[in-house]
KEVEX-554228 format. One line per field, with one value per residue (C-alpha): chain; residue in three letters; y, z, x. Coordinates in Angstrom, 1 decimal, padded with zeros to 4 digits. Last residue first. Example, Ala and Ser with C-alpha at 12.3 -4.5 7.8 and 13.67 -1.06 7.14 Angstrom:
kette = [A;A]
rest = [SER;ALA]
py = [-001.1;-004.5]
pz = [007.1;007.8]
px = [013.7;012.3]
***
This chain:
kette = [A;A;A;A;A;A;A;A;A;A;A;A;A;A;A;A;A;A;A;A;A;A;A;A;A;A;A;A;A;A;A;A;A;A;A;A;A;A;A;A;A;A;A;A;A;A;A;A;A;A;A;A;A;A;A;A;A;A;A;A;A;A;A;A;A;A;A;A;A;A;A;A;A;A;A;A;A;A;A;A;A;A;A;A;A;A;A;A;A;A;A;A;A;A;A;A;A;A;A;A;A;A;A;A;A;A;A;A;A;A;A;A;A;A;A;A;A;A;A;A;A;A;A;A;A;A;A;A;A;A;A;A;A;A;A;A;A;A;A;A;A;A;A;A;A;A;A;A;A;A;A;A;A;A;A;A;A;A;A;A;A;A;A;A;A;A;A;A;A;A;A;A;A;A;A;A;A;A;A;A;A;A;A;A;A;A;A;A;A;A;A;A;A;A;A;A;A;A;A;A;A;A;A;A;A;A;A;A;A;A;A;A;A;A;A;A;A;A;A;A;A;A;A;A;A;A;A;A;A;A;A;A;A;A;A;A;A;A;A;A;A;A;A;A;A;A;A;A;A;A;A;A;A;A;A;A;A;A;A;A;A;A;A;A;A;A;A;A;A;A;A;A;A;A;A;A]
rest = [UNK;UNK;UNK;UNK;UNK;UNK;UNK;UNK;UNK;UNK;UNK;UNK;UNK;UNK;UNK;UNK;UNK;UNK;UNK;UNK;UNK;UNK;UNK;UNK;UNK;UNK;UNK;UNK;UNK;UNK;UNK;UNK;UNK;UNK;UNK;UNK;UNK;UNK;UNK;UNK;UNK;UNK;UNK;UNK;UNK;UNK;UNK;UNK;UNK;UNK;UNK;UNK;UNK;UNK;UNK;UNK;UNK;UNK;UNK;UNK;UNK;UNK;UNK;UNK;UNK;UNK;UNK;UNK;UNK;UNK;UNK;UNK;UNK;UNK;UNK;UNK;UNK;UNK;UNK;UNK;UNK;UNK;UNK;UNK;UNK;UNK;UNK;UNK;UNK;UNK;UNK;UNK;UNK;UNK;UNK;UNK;UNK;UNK;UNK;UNK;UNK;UNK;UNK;UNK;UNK;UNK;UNK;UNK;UNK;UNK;UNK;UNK;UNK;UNK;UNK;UNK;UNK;UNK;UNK;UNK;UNK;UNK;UNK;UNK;UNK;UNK;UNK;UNK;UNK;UNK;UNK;UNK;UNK;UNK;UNK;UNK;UNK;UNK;UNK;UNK;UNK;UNK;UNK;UNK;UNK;UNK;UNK;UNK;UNK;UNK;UNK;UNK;UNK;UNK;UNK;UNK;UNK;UNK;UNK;UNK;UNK;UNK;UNK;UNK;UNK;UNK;UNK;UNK;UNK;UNK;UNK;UNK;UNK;UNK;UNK;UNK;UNK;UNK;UNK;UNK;UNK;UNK;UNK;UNK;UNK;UNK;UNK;UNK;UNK;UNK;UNK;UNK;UNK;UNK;UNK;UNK;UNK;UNK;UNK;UNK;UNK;UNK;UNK;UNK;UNK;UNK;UNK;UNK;UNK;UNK;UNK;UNK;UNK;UNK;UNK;UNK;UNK;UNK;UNK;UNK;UNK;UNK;UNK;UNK;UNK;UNK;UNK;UNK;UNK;UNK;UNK;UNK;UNK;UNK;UNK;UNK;UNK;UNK;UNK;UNK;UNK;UNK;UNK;UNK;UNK;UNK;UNK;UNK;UNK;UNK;UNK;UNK;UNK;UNK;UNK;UNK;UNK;UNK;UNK;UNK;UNK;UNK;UNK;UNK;UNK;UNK;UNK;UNK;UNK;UNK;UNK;UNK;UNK;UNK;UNK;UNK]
py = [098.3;098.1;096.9;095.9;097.7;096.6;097.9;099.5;099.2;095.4;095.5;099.2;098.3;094.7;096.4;099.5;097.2;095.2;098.5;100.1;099.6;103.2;104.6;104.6;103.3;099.6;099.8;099.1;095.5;094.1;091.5;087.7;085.3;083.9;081.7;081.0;078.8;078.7;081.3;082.2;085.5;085.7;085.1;080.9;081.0;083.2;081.5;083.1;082.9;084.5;085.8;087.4;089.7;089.8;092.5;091.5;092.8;091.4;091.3;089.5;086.0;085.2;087.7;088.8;091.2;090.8;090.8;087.8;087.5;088.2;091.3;091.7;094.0;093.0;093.6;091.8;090.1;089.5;086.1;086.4;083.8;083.9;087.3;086.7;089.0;088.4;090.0;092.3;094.7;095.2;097.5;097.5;095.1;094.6;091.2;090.5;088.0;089.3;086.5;088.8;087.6;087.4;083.1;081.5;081.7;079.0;076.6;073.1;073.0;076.5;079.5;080.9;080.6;077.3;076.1;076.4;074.8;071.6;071.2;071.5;074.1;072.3;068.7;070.7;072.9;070.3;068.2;071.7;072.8;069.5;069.8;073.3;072.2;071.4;074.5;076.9;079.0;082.2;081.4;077.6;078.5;081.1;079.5;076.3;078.4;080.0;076.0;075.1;078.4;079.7;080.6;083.2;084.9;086.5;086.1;084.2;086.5;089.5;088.0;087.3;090.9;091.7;089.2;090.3;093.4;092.7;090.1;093.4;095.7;093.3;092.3;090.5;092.6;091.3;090.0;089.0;090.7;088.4;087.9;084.6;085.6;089.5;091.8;093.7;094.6;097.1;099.4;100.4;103.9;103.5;105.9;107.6;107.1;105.9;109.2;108.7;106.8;104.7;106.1;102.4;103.2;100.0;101.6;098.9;098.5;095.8;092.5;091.3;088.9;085.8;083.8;080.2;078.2;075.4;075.1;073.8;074.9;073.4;074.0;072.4;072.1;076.0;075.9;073.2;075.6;078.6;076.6;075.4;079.4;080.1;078.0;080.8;083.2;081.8;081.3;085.1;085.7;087.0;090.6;089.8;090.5;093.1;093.3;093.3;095.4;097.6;100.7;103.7;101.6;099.4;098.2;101.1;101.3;101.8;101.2;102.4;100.1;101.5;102.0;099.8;097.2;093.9;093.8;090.7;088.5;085.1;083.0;081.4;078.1;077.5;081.0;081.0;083.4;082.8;085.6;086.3]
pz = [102.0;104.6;108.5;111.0;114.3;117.5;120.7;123.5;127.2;127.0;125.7;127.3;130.9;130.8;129.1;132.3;135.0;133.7;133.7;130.6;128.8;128.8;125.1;123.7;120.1;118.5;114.8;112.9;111.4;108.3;109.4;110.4;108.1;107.6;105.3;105.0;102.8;101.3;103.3;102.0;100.1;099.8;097.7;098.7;097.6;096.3;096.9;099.1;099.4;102.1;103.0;106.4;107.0;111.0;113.3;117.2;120.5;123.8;126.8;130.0;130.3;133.5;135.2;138.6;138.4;135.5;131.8;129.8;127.1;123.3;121.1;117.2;114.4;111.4;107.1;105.4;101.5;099.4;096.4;095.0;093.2;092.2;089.7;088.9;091.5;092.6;094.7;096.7;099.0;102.6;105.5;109.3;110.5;114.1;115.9;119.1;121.9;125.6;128.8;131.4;134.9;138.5;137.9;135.6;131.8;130.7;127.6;129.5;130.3;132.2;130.2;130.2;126.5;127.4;129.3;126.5;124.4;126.6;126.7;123.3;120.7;118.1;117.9;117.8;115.2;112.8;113.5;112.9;109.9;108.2;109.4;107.8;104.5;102.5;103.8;102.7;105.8;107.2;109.4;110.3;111.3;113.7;115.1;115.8;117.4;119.6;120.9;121.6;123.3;122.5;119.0;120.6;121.8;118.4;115.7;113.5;113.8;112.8;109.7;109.0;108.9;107.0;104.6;103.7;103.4;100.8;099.2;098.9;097.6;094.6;093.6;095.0;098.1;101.2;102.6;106.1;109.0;112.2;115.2;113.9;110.7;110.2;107.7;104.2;104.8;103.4;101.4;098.5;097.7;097.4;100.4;100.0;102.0;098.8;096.6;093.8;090.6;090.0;091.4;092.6;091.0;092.1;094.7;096.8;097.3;101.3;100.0;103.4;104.8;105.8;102.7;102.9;099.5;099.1;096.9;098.1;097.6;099.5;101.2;104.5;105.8;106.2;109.0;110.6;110.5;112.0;115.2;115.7;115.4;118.4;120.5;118.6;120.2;123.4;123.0;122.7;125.6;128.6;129.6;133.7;136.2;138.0;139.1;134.9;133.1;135.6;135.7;136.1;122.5;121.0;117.2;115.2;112.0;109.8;109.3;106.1;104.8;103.3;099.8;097.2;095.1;093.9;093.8;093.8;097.2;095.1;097.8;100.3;101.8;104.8;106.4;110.1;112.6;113.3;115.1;118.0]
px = [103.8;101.4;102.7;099.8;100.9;102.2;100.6;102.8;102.1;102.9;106.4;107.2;106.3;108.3;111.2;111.0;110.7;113.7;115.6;116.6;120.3;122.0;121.5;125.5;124.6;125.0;126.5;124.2;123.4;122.6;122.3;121.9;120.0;116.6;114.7;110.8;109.4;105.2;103.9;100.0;099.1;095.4;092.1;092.5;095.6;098.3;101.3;104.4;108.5;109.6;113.6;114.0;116.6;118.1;119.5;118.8;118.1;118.6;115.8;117.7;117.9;119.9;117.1;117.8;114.6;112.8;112.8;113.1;114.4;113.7;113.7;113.9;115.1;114.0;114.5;111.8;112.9;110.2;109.9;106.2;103.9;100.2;101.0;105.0;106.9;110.8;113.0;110.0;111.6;110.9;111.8;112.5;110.0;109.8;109.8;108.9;109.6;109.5;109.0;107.6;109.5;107.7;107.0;108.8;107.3;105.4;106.9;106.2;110.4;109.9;111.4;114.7;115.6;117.7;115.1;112.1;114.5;115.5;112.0;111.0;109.9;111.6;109.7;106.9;107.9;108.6;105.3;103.3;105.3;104.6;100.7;100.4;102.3;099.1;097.0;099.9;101.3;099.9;096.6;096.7;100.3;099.7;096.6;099.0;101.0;098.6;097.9;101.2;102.7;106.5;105.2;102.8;105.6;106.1;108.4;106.7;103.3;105.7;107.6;103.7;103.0;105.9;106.0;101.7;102.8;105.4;103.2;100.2;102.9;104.0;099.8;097.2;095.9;095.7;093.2;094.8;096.6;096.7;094.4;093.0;092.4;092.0;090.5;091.0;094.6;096.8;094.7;096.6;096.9;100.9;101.3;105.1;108.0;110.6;109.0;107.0;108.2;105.0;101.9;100.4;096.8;094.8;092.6;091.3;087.7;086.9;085.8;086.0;088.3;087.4;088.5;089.7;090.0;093.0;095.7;099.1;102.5;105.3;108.5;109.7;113.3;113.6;111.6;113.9;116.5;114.4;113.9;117.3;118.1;116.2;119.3;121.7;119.8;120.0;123.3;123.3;126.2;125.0;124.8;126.0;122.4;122.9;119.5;118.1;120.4;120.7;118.9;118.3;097.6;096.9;096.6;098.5;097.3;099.4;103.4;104.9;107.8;110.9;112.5;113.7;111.7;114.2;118.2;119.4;119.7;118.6;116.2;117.3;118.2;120.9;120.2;121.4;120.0;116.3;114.9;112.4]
***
């Protein structure tokens, strides 16, 4: 999912360049949708309510939580090779609730560390009261988490499930596939200061839902998120998250898919844990 207004973030000068690797991967004719009309992206612009309020809270706290392992890193970060090269860091040490953690603690590790989390907050899991919760215990400072909790809850309500297509408890109507996922294009760190990091994540995103007759149908979307993280506890944790629209290609001529074929695609194919 993506939030599409900015109204607080960080200095746009230029920081790392290059793209992100991807590791790891974790799993394995139509009409759009029965016909249904392409609809305008109020939807989208609905999501954005979300991101505002997000952008309301800021703080760093210090707290210890470590469940990663102590898995060896090399250090050597071969400076001057090529934009698609390995850094010979590992990328993660381990998981907390289903997400990327142990990270390391240097520029690459916050830029893998944005891009996995820019992935947990744009998931479907956010639609779902309890697996949000999970979300935010995992990424955010200790000291915010019950700030971002309130907020969000207030956000993800009724009239907000309906306006994205959902039922007004946050299910998804029965014979559809509700679809929200967020891909990271690249990153690039603005700002880097040992317990502190400013990174930028370039996304394209999907949200709808697919299904026959669907007023909802899967749309896909161009957005840069801005993060600001805290070393804590032996990891990165979010401390504010911003977001704005672009940059944007220019959409190609690919026939949309069937609804069938979204639904089929979404759950046959596994994400992956993004490394810088």
């Amino acid at each position: 999912m993506s939030y599409d207004d900015e109204t607080d973030g960080f200095d746009s000068g230029a920081g790392g360049t290059g793209q992100t690797r991807t590791r790891l991967p974790e799993g394995g004719t139509g009409d759009v949708y029965g016909g249904a009309r392409r609809p305008t992206r109020n939807s989208r612009s609905l999501v954005t309510v979300v991101g505002v309020v997000v952008l309301l809270v800021a703080a760093i706290a210090f707290a210890n939580r470590g469940d990663g392992t102590d898995t060896p890193r090399t250090t050597d970060t071969a400076k001057g090779t090529a934009p698609t090269a390995a850094t010979g860091i590992r990328p993660v040490a381990g998981r907390h609730a289903g997400i990327p953690a142990g990270y390391a603690r240097d520029e690459q590790g916050a830029q893998s560390a944005a891009a996995n989390y820019a992935v947990a907050l744009g998931s479907a899991d956010m639609f779902d009261k309890a697996k949000r919760d999970q979300v935010l215990q995992s990424i955010i400072a200790p000291a915010s988490v019950s700030t971002f909790r309130k907020t969000l809850d207030q956000a993800y309500s009724p009239n907000f499930f309906k306006n994205v297509g959902l039922n007004e408890d946050g299910s998804t109507p029965q014979g559809f596939t509700f679809i929200s996922r967020t891909s990271p294009i690249g990153t690039r760190a603005i700002e880097f200061t040992g317990d502190k990091a400013s990174v930028q994540v370039w996304c394209t995103g999907l949200i709808g839902l697919a299904g026959e007759g669907s007023r909802n149908p899967v749309t896909d979307s161009w957005f840069t998120i801005s993060m600001e993280l805290a070393w804590i506890g032996n990891d990165w944790k979010t401390v504010t998250h911003t977001q704005k629209d672009g940059p944007a290609p220019i959409g190609g001529d690919t026939r949309a898919s069937s609804a069938d074929e979204i639904a089929d695609a979404v759950n046959g194919y596994g994400g992956f844990t993004y490394a810088r």
